[in-house]
C-alpha positions in Angstrom: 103.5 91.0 111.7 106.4 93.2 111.3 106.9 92.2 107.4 103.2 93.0 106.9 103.0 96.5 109.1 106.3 97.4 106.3 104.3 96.5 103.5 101.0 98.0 104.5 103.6 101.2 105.2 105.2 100.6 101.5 101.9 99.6 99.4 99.9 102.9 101.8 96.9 100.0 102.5 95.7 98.9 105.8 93.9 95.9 104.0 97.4 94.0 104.8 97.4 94.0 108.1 94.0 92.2 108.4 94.8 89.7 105.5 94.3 86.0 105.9 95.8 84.1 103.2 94.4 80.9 104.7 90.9 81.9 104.2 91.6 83.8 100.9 92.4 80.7 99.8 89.5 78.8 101.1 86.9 81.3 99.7 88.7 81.4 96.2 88.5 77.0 96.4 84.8 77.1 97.3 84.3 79.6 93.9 86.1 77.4 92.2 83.6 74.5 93.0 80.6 76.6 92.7 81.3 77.4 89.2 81.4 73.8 89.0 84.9 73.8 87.9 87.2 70.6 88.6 89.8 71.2 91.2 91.9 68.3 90.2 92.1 68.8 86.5 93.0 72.6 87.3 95.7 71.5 89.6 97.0 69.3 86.9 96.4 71.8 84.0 98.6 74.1 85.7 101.1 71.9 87.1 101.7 70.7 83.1 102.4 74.2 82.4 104.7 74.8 85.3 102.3 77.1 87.5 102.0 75.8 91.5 98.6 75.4 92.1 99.0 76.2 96.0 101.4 79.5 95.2 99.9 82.3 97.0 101.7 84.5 94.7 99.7 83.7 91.7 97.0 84.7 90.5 93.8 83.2 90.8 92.4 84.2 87.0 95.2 81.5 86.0 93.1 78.9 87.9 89.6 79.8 86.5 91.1 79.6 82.9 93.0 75.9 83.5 89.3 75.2 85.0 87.2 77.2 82.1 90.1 75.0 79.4 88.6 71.6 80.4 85.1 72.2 78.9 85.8 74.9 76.3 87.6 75.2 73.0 87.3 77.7 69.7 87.7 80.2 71.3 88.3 84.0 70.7 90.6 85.4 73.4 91.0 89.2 74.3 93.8 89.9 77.0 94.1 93.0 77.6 97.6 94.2 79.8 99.9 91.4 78.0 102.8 92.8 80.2 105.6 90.1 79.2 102.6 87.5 77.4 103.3 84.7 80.3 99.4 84.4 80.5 99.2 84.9 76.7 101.3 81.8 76.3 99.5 79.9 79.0 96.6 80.6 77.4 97.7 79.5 74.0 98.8 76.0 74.9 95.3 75.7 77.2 93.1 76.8 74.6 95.1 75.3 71.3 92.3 75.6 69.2 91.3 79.3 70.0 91.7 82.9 68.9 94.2 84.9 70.9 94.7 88.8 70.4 96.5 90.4 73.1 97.2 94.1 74.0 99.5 95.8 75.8 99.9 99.6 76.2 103.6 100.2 76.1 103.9 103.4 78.3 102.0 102.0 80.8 104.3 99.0 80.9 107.3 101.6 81.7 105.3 103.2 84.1 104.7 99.7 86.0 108.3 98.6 84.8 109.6 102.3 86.9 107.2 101.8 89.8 108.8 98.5 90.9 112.0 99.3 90.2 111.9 102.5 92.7 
C-alpha cells in the first residue's frame, strides 16, 4: 500500500491506489475471448518471441496482435511511436508476410527519454 500511495504521489493519479491488477487482468482475458481470439496460441506466440504472457508489465496491445497474427497475414502495418522498434520487430516476425512502416517523432522520444530519467 505504501509502494502504491508513493507512486500515486510520483505519477499525481489517484487511479493507483484503487488498482486491482487481478481483475485488470481478468477483464483484459475475457476481451480477449470475446474477440474470439485464442488464448493458448497467444500465450505461445508470445512466449516464441520471448514476451511473458502473465507479465503485468506489458502491454496488452502485444497480446491482441500475437491473437490478431493467427488468422491474418498481408498485411500493411502503421505504428506510430516506434520508440526503440521492440514492437516493430515483434510485429515483423508475427506478421512475416506484411507491410510495416513505422514512425517515431525524435523530440518527443527525448522528451520521454528526459522524463524518466528525472
Amino acid at each position: 500500500m505504501l509502494l502504491n500511495l508513493r507512486n500515486a504521489i510520483r505519477h499525481k493519479s489517484i487511479k493507483i491506489l484503487n488498482y486491482d491488477q487481478k481483475k485488470d487482468f481478468e477483464i483484459n482475458n475475457r476481451k480477449l475471448k470475446e474477440l474470439n481470439l485464442d488464448p493458448l496460441y497467444i500465450s505461445s506466440t508470445l512466449k516464441d518471441n520471448g514476451v511473458d504472457y502473465d507479465n503485468n508489465r506489458q502491454s496488452w496491445h502485444w497480446h491482441l496482435f500475437a491473437g490478431f497474427s493467427k488468422n491474418l497475414a498481408n498485411l500493411k502495418i502503421l505504428e506510430i511511436g516506434t520508440h526503440k522498434g521492440e514492437f516493430t520487430n515483434f510485429l515483423s516476425k508475427i506478421f512475416k508476410d506484411s507491410q510495416i512502416d513505422s514512425f517515431n517523432n525524435e523530440s518527443m522520444s527525448l522528451y520521454e527519454d528526459f522524463e524518466h530519467n528525472n
